[in-house]
N, C-alpha and C positions, 0 to 999 in steps of 0.2 A: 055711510060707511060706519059710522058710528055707534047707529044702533044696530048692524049687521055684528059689530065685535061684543057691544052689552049683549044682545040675543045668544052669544054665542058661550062668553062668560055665564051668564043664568042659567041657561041648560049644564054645562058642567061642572056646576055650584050643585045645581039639584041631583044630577046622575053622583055625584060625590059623596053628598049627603044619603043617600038609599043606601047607597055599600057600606055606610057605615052603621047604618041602623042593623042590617042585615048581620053585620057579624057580629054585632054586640047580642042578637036575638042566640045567635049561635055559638057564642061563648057562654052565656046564660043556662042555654039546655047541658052542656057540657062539665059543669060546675055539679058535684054533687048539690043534694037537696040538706043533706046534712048542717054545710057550712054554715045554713040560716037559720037553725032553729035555737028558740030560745031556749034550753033545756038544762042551760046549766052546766054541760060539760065543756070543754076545750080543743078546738082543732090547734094540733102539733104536728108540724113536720120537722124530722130531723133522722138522724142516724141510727139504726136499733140495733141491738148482739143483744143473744141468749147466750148464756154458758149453761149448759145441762151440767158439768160437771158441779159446777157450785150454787145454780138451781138459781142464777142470779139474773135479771134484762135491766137493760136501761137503754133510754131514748137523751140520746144529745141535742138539743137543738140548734135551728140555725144562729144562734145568740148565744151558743153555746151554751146555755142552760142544761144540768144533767139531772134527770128523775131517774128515779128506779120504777121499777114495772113492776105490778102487783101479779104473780103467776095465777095466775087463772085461765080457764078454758081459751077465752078471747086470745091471752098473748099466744097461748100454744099454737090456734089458730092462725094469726101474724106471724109464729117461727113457720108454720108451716108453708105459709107465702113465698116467705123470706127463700126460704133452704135452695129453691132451684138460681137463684143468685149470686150464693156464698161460694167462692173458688175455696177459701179457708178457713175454719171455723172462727177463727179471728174478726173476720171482714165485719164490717158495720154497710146496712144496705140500709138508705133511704127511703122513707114510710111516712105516711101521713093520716093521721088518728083523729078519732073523738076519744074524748077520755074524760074523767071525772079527776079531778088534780086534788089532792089529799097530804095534807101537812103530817111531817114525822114527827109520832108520838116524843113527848121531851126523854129526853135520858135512853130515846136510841140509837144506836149506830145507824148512820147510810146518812143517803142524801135528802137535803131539805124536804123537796117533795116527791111525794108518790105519783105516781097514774094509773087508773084503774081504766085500762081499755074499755072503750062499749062497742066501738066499729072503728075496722081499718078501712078507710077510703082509697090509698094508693099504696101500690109496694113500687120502686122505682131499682130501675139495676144501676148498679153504684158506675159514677164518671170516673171511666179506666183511664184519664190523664190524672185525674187525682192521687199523688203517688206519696201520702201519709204515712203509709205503713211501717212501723217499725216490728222486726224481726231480730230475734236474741237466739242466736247459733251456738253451742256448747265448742 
């Protein structure tokens, strides 16, 4: 009887151990190829807004860290992403970037660092229980 329940134990040690292999092989191909290369830039995910009006973007992150966005073709590219997500031009839509992170000249205005997008990996539609938003009514 005993070696009837190890026999039985073994086999579903091993069938346990394949599925596990099996979806780590399948989170692995799913994972951009990006996140490993050594190049020097930085993967950021966090919250992004362009304002067209004052020509200005910045990326919050989950650490609440805030850059400014360097405008160029790439971020227009990412507003473009972005746009079919935004109910208001307010809204911050979560995104996940390479970027090249660039320290503010001394003696200028904005925030610490810059980011110079090189590739958007993910645009994500913003979690509708998340209810941050403040709105100033006349």
């Amino acid at each position: 009887m005993k070696k009837i329940i190890t026999l039985i134990l073994c086999f579903s040690f091993l069938l346990s151990c394949k599925n596990d292999k099996t979806e780590t092989i399948e989170a692995e191909n799913t994972v951009s190829k990006s996140y490993d290369q050594n190049d020097g830039y930085v993967t950021i995910k966090g919250d992004f807004i362009y304002d067209k009006s004052q020509n200005a973007a910045v990326i919050q992150s989950a650490n609440n860290q805030i850059y400014g966005v360097v405008i160029d073709d790439n971020m227009k590219a990412l507003n473009e992403k972005v746009l079919p997500f935004k109910k208001e031009a307010t809204d911050m839509i979560p995104v996940t970037v390479r970027a090249k992170r660039i320290a503010k000249p001394e003696g200028e205005e904005g925030w610490p660092f810059r980011l110079e997008i090189k590739e958007t990996i993910k645009v994500e539609a913003p979690n509708p229980e998340q209810n941050d938003v403040i709105k100033i009514e006349n």
